[in-house]
N, C-alpha and C positions, 0 to 999 in steps of 0.2 A: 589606606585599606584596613579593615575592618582584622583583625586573627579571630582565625578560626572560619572564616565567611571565603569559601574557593571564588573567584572571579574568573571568569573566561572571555577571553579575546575575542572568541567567534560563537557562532552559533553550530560550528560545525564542532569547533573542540570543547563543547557542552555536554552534546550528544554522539563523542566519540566513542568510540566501542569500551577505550579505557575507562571511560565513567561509569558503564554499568554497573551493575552491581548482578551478582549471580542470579537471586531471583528474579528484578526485570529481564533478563535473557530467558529466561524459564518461560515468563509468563509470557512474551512477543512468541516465544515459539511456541508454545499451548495454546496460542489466541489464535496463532494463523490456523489452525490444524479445523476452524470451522470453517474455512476457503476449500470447498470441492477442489479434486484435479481438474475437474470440467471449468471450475471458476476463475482457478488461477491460470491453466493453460488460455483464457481469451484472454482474460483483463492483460498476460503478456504478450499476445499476440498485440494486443490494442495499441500496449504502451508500446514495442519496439517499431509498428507502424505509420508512429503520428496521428493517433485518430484523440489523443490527449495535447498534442501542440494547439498552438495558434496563433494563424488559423488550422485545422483538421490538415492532418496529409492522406485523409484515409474516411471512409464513410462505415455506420453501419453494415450496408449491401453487400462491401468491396469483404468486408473482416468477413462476415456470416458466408460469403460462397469461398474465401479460405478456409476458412475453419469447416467447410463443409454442415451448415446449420442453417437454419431459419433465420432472417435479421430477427422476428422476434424473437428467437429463442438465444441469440446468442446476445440479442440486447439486455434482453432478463439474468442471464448470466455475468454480464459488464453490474446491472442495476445490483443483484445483491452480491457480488464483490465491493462494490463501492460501498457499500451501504455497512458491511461488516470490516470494511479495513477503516472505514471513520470510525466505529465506536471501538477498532483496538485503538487506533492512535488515541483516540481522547482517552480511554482508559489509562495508555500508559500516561500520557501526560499529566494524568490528576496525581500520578503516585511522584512524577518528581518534584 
């Protein structure tokens, strides 16, 4: 092994909290803060339901008349949650 070059065993103690560095903590929690409460309360509904496993445990229809919402409204809400937690992940990922 290389001095000076860190090596990690896993993927998981790469990206442990201990790796951070203050400003990426800053910046994951500045990035989320473009996620509505509207956005984040489905996309966790979504995830703690199964409608992310697979196969699905959960449909559009079934998420949308819990959360009390349109399927397409609460699908547009799934769409751009997803859509802005890919470009934090990739952002942070370019900075490690």
């Amino acid at each position: 092994m290389k001095k000076g070059k860190k090596h990690f065993s896993s993927i998981e103690e790469a990206i442990s909290l201990s790796s951070f560095r203050a400003n990426d903590f800053f910046f994951l929690k500045s990035a989320t803060r473009q996620i509505s409460s509207k956005q984040r309360e489905a996309f966790q509904k979504a995830l703690a339901q199964g409608y992310y496993e697979n196969p699905r445990k959960t449909s559009i229809d079934e998420l949308a008349e819990k959360f009390g919402s349109s399927p397409s409204n609460f699908a547009e809400h799934l769409r751009k949650t997803k859509s802005k937690i890919i470009c934090i992940f990739w952002n942070f990922l370019e900075k490690l």
